[in-house]
C-alpha positions in Angstrom: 166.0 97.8 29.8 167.3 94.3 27.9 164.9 92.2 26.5 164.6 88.9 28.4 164.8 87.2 25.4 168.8 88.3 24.9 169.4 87.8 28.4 167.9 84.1 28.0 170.3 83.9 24.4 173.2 85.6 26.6 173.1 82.9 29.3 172.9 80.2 26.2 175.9 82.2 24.4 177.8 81.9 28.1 177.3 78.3 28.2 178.0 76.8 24.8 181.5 78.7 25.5 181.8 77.0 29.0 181.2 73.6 28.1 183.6 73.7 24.8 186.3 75.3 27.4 186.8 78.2 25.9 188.2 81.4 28.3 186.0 84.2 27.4 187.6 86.5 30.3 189.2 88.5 27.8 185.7 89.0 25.5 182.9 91.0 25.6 180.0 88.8 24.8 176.4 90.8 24.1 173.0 90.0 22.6 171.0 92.4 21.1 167.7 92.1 19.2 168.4 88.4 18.5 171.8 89.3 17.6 174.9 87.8 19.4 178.4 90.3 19.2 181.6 88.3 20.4 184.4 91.0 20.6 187.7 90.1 22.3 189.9 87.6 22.8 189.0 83.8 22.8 191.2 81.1 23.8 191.2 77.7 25.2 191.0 77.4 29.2 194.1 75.7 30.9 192.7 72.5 30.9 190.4 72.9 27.7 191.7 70.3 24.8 192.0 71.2 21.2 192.1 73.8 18.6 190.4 76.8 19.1 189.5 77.7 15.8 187.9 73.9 16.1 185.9 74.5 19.2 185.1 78.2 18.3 183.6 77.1 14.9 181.4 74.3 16.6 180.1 76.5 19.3 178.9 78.5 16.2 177.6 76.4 14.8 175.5 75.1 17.5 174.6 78.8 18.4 173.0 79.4 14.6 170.5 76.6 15.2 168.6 77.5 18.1 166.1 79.9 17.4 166.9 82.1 19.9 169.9 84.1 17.6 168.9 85.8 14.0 172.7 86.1 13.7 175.9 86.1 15.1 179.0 88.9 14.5 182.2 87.4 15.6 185.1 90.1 15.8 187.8 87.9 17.8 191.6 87.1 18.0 191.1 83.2 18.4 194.5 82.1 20.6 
């Protein structure tokens, strides 16, 4: 059974995505123990402006301070 604290960090993970534009379709986005895996591909929605690597890194960084994520692994082709 998932802790409701991941599932809580999850739906943040989700959403710091959604509001940079970035198309997560193609990922597999997990939290575990505090721990947020992004596996996949990334890449910018059809109507989502600017560089990926850009957005990716400030998503991030906005991920490592909130205290619900001890650490994130990204392992992503960034298109």
């Amino acid at each position: 059974m998932s802790d409701i604290r991941d599932v809580h960090a999850l739906k943040h993970l989700r959403l710091e995505f959604l509001k940079r534009k970035i198309d997560t379709s193609m990922a597999d986005l997990r939290v575990s123990h505090g721990v947020a895996y992004i596996r996949g591909t990334l890449k910018m929605d059809s109507d989502g402006a600017g560089d990926i690597h850009d957005n990716v890194n400030h998503a991030m960084h906005a991920l490592k301070g909130r205290q619900e994520f001890r650490d994130i692994v990204l392992d992503a082709i960034l298109r």
